[in-house]
N, CA, C and O atoms as CSV, one atom per row, in Angstrom:
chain,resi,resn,atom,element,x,y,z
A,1,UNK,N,N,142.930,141.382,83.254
A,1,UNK,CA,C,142.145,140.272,83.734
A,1,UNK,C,C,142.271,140.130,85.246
A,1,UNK,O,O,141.311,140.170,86.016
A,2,UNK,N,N,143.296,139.994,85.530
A,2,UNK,CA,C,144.126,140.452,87.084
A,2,UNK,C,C,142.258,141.526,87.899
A,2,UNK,O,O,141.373,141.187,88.685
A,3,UNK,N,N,142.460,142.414,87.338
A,3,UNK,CA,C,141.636,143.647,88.346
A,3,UNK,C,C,140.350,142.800,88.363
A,3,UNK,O,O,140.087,142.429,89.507
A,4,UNK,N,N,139.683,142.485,87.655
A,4,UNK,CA,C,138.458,141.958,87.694
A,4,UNK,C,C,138.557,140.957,88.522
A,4,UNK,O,O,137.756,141.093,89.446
A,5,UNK,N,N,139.349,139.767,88.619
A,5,UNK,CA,C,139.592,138.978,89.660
A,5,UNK,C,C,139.165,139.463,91.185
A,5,UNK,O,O,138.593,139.026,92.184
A,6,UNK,N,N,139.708,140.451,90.783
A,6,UNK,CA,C,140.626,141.199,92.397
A,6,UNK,C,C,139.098,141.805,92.419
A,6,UNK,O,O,138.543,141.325,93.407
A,7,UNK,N,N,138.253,142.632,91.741
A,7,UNK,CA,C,136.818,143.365,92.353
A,7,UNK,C,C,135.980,141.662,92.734
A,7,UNK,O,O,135.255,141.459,93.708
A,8,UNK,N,N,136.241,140.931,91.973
A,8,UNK,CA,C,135.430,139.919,92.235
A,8,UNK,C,C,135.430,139.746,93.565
A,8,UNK,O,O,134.481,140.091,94.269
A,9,UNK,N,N,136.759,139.060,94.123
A,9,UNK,CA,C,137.677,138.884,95.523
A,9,UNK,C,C,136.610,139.734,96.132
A,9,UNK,O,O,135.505,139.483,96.614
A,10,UNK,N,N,137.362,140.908,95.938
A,10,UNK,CA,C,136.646,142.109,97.054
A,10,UNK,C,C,135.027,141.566,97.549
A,10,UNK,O,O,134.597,141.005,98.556
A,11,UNK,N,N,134.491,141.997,96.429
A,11,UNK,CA,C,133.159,141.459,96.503
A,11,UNK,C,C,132.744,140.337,96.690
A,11,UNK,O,O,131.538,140.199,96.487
A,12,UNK,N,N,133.146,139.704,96.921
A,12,UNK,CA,C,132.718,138.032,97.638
A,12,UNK,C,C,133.041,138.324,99.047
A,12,UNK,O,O,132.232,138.252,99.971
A,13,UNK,N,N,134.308,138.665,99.146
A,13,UNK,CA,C,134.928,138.673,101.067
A,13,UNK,C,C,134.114,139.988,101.659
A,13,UNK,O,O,134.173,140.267,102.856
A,14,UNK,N,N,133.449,140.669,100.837
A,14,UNK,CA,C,132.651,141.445,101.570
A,14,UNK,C,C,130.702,141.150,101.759
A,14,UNK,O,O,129.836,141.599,102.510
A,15,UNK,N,N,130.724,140.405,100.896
A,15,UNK,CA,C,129.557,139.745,100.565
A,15,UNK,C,C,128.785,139.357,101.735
A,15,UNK,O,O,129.371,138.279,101.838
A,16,UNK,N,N,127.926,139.331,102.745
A,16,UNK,CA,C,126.921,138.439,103.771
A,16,UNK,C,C,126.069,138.561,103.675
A,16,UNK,O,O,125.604,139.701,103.685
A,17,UNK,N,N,125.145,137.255,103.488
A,17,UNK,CA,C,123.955,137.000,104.037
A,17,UNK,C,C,123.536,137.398,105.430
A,17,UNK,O,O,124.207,136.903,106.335
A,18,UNK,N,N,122.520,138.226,105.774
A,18,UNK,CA,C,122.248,138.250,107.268
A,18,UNK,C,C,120.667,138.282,106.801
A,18,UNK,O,O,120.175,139.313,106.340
A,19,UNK,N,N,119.895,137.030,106.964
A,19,UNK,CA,C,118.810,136.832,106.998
A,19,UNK,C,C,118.191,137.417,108.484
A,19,UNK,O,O,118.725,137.468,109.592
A,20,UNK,N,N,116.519,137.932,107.917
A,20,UNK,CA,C,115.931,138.477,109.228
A,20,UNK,C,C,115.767,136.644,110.209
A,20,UNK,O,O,115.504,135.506,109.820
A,21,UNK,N,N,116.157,137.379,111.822
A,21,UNK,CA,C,115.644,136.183,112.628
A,21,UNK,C,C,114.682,135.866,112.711
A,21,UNK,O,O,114.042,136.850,112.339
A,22,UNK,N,N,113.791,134.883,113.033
A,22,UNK,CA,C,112.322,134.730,113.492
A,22,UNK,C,C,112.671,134.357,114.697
A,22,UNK,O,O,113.463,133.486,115.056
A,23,UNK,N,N,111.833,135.292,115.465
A,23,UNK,CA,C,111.493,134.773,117.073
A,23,UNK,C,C,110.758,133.476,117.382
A,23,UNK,O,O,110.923,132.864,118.438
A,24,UNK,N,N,109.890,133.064,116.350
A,24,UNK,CA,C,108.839,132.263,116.534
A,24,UNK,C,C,109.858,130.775,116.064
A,24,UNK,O,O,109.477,129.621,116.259
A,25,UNK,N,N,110.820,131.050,115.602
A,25,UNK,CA,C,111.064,129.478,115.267
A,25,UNK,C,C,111.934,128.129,116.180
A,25,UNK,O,O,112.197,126.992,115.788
A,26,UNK,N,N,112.149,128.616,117.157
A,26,UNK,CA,C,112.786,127.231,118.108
A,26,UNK,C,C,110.975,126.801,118.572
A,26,UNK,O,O,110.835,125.582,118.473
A,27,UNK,N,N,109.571,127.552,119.054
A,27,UNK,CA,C,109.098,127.466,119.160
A,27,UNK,C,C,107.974,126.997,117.906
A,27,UNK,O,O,106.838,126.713,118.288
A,28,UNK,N,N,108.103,126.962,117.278
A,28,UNK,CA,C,107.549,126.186,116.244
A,28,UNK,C,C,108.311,124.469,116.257
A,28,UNK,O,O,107.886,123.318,116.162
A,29,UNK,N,N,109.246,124.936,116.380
A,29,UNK,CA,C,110.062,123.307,116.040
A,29,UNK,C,C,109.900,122.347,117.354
A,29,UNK,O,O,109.824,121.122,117.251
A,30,UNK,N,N,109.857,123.017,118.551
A,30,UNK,CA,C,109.255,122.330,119.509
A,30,UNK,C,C,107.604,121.897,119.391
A,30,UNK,O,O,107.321,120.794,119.858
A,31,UNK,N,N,106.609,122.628,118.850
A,31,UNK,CA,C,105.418,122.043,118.381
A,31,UNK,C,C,105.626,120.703,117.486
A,31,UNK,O,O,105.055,119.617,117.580
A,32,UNK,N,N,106.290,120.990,116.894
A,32,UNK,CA,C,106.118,120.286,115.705
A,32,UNK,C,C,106.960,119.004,116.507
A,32,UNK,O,O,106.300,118.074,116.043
A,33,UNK,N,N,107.568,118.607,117.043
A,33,UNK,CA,C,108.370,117.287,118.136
A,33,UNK,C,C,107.063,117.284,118.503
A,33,UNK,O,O,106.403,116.335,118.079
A,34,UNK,N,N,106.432,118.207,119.274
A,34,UNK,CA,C,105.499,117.836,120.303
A,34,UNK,C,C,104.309,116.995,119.838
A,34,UNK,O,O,103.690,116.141,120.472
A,35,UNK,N,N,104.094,117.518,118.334
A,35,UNK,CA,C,103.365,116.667,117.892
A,35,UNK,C,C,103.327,115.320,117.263
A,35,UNK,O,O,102.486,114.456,117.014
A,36,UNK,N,N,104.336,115.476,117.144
A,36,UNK,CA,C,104.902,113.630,116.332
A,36,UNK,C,C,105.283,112.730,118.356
A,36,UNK,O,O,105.899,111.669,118.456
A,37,UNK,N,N,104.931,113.231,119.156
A,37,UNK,CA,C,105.280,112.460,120.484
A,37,UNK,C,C,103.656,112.091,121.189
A,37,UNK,O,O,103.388,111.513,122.242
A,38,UNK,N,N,102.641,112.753,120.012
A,38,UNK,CA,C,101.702,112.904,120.403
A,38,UNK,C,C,100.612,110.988,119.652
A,38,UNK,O,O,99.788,110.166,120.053
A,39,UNK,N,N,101.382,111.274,118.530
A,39,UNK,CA,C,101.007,110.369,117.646
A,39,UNK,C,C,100.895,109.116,118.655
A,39,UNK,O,O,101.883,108.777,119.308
A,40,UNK,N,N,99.787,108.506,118.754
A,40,UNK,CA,C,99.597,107.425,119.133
A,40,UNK,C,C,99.282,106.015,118.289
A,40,UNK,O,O,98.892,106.118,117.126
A,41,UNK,N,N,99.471,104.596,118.942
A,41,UNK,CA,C,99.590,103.963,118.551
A,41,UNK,C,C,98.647,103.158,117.654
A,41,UNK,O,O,98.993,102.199,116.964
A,42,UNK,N,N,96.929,103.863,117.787
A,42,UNK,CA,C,95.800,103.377,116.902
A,42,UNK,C,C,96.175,104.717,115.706
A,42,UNK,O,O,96.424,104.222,114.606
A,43,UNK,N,N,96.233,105.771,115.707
A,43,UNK,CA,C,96.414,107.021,114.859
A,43,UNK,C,C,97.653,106.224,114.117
A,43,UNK,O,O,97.185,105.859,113.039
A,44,UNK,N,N,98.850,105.847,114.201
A,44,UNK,CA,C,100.067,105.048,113.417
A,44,UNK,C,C,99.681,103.841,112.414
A,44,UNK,O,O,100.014,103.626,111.248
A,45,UNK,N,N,98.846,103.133,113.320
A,45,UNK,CA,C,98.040,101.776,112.199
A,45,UNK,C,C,96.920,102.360,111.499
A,45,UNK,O,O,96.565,101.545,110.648
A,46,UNK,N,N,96.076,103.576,111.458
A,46,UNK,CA,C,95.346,104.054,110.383
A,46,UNK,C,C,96.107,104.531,109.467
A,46,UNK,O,O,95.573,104.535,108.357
A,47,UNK,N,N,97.801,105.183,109.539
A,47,UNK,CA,C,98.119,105.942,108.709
A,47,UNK,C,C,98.874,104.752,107.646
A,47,UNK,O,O,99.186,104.875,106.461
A,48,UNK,N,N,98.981,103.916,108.303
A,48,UNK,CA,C,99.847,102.365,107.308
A,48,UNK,C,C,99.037,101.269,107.969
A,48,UNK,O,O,99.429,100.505,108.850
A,49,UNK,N,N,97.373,101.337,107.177
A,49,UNK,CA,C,96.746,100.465,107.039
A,49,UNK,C,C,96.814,99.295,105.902
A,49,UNK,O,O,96.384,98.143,105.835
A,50,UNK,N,N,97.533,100.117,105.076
A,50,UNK,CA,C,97.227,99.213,103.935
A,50,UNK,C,C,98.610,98.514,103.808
A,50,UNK,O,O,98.499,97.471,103.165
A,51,UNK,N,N,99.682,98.728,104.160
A,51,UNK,CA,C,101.096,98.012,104.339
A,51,UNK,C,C,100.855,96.949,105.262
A,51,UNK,O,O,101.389,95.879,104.970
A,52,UNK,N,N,99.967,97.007,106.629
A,52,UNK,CA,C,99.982,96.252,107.748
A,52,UNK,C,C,98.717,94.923,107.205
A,52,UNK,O,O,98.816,93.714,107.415
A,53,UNK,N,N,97.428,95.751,106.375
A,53,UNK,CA,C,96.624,94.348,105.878
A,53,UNK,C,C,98.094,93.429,105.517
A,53,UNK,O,O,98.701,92.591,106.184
A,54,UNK,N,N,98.306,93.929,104.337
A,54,UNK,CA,C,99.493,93.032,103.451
A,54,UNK,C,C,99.715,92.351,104.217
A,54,UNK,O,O,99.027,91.356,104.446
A,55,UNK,N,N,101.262,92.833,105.172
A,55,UNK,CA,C,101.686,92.098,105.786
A,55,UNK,C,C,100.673,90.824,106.956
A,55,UNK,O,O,101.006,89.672,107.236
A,56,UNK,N,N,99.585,91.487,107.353
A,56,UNK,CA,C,98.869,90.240,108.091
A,56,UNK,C,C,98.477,88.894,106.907
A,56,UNK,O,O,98.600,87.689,107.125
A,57,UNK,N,N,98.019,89.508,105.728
A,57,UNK,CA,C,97.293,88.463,105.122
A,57,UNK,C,C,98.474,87.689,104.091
A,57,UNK,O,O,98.018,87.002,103.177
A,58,UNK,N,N,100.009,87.801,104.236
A,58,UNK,CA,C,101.049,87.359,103.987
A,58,UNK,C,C,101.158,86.754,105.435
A,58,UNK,O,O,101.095,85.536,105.606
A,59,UNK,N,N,101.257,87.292,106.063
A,59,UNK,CA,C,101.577,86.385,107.589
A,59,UNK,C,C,100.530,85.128,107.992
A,59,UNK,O,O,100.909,84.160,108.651
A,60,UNK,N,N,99.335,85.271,107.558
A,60,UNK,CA,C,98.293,84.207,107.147
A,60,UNK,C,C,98.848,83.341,106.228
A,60,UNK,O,O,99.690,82.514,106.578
A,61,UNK,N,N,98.526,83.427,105.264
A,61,UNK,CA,C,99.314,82.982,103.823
A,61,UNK,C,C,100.254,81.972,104.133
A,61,UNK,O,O,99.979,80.785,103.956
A,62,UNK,N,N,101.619,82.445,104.696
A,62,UNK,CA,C,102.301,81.635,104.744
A,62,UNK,C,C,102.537,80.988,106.210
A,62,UNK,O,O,103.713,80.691,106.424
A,63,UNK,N,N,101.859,80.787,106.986
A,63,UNK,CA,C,101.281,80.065,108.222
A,63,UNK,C,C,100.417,78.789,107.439
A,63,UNK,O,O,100.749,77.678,107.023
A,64,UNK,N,N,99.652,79.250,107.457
A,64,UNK,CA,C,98.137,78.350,106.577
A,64,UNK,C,C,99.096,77.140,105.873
A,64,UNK,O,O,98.880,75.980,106.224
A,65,UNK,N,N,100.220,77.439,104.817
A,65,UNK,CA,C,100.806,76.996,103.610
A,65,UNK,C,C,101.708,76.105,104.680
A,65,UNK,O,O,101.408,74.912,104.716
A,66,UNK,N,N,102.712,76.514,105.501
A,66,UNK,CA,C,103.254,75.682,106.097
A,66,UNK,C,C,102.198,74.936,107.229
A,66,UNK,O,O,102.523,73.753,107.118
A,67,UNK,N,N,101.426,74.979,107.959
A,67,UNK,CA,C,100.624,73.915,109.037
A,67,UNK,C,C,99.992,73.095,107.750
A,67,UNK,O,O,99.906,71.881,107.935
A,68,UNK,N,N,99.550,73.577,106.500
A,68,UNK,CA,C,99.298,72.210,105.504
A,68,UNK,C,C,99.788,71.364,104.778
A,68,UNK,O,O,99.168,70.535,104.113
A,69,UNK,N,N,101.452,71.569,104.880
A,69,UNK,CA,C,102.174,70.816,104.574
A,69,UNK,C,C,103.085,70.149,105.503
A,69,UNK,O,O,104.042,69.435,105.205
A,70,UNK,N,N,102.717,70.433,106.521
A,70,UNK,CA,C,103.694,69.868,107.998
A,70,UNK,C,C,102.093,68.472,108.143
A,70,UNK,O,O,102.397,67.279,108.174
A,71,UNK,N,N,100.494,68.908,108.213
A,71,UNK,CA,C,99.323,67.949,108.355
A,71,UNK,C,C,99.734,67.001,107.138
A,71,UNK,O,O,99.721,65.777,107.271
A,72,UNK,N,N,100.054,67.549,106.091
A,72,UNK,CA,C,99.782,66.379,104.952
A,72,UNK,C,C,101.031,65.399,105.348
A,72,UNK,O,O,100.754,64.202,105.430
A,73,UNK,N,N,102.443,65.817,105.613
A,73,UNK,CA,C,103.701,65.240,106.001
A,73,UNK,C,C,103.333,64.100,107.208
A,73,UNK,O,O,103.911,63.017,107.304
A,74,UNK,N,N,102.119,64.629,108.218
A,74,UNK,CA,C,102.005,63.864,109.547
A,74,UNK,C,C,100.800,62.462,108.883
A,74,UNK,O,O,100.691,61.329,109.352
A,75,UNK,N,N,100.139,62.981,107.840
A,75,UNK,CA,C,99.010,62.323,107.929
A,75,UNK,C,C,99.816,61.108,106.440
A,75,UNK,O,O,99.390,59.954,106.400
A,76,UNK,N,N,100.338,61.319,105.935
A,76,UNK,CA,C,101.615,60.448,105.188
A,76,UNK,C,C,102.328,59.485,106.059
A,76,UNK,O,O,102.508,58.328,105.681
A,77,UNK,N,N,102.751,59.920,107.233
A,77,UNK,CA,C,103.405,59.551,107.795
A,77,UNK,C,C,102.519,58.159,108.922
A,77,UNK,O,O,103.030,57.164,109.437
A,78,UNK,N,N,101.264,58.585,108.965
A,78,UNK,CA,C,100.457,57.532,109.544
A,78,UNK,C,C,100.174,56.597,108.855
A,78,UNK,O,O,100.057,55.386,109.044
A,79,UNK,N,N,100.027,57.534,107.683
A,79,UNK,CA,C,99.322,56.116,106.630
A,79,UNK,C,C,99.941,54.791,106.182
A,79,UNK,O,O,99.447,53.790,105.663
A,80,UNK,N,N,101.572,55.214,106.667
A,80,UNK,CA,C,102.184,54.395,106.444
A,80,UNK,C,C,102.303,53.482,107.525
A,80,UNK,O,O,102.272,52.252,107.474
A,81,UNK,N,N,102.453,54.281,108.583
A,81,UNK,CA,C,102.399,53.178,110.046
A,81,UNK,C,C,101.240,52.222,109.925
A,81,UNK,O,O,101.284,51.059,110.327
A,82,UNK,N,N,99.961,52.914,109.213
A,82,UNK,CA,C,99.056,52.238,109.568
A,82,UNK,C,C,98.826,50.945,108.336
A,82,UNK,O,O,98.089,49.970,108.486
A,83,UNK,N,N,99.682,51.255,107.098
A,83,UNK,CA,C,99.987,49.956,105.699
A,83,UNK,C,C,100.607,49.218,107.035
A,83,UNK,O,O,99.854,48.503,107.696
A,84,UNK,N,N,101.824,49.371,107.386
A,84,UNK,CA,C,102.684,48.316,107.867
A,84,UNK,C,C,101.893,47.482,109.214
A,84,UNK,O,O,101.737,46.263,109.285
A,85,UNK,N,N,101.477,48.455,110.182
A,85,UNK,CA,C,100.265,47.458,110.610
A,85,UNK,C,C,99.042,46.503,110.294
A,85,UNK,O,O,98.520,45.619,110.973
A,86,UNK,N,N,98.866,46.813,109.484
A,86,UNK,CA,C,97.759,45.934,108.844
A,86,UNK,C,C,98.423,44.746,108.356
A,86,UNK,O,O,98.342,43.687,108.978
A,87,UNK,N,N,99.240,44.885,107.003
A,87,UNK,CA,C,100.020,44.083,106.789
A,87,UNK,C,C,100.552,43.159,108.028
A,87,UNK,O,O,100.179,41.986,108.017
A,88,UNK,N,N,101.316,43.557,108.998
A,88,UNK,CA,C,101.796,42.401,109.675
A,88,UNK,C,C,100.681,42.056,110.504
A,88,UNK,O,O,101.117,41.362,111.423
A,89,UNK,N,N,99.235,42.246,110.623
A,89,UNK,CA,C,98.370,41.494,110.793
A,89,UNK,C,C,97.919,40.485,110.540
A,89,UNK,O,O,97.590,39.454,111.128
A,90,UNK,N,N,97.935,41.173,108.846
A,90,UNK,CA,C,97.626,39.800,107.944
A,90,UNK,C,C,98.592,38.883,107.837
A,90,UNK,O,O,98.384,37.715,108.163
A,91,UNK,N,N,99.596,39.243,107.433
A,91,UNK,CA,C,100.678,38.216,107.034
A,91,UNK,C,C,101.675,37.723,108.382
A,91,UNK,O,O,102.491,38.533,108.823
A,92,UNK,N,N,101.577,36.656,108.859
A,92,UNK,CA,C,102.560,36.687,110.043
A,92,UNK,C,C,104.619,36.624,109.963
A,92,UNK,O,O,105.647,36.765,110.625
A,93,UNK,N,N,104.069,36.307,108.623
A,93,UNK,CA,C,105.751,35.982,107.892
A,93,UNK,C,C,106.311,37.396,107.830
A,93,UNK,O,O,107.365,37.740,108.364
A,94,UNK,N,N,105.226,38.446,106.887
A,94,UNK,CA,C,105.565,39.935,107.211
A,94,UNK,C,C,106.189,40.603,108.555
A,94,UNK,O,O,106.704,41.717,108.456
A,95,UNK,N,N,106.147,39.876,109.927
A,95,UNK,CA,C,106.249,40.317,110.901
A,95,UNK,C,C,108.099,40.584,111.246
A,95,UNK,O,O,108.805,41.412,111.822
A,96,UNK,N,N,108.233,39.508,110.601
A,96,UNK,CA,C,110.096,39.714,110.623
A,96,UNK,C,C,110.159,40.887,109.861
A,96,UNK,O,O,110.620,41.819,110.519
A,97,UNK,N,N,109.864,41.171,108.726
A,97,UNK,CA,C,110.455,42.126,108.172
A,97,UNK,C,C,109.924,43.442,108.539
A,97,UNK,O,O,110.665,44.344,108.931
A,98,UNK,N,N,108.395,43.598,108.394
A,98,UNK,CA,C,108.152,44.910,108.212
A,98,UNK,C,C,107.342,44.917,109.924
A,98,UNK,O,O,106.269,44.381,110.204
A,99,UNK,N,N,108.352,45.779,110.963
A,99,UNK,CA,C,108.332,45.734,112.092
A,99,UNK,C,C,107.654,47.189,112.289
A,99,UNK,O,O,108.351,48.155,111.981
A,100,UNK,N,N,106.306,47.427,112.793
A,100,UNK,CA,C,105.438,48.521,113.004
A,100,UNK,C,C,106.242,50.171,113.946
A,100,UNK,O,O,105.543,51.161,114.163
């Protein structure tokens, strides 16, 4: 069992890969940089058009949702100034208590 080990051994520590070089490839890999430096910034929003709608019409969405609940909060908030004014119009006794 020993010898077979040992041809194995042999044959592995003698074993190399020597793939053929390509001349052409630092020069390919520089194209290929050259072209992703090329990519501009309207060519980037066509390629993730449909991620960027989303996100705008979520960025709408929840704009819209909060300015209509901050208007309804302000316009609550008058309606009441404007009960307690009236009231201490009418009532002059109201005026001690419910102070505008």
């Amino acid at each position: 069992m020993n010898t077979s080990r040992d041809k194995l051994s042999e044959t592995l520590q003698e074993w190399r890969v020597k793939p053929p070089s390509d001349p052409g490839f630092r020069a390919a890999v520089w194209r290929r940089i050259g072209r992703q430096v090329e990519a501009s910034w309207p060519s980037y929003l066509r390629a993730h058009t449909a991620a960027w709608s989303v996100a705008a019409v979520l960025t709408f969405g929840v704009a819209g949702f909060a300015g209509r609940a901050i208007a309804q909060a302000r316009v609550q908030a008058d309606r009441e100034a404007m009960v307690v004014s009236y009231l201490v119009e009418l009532d002059p006794r109201a005026q001690a208590v419910l102070k505008p």
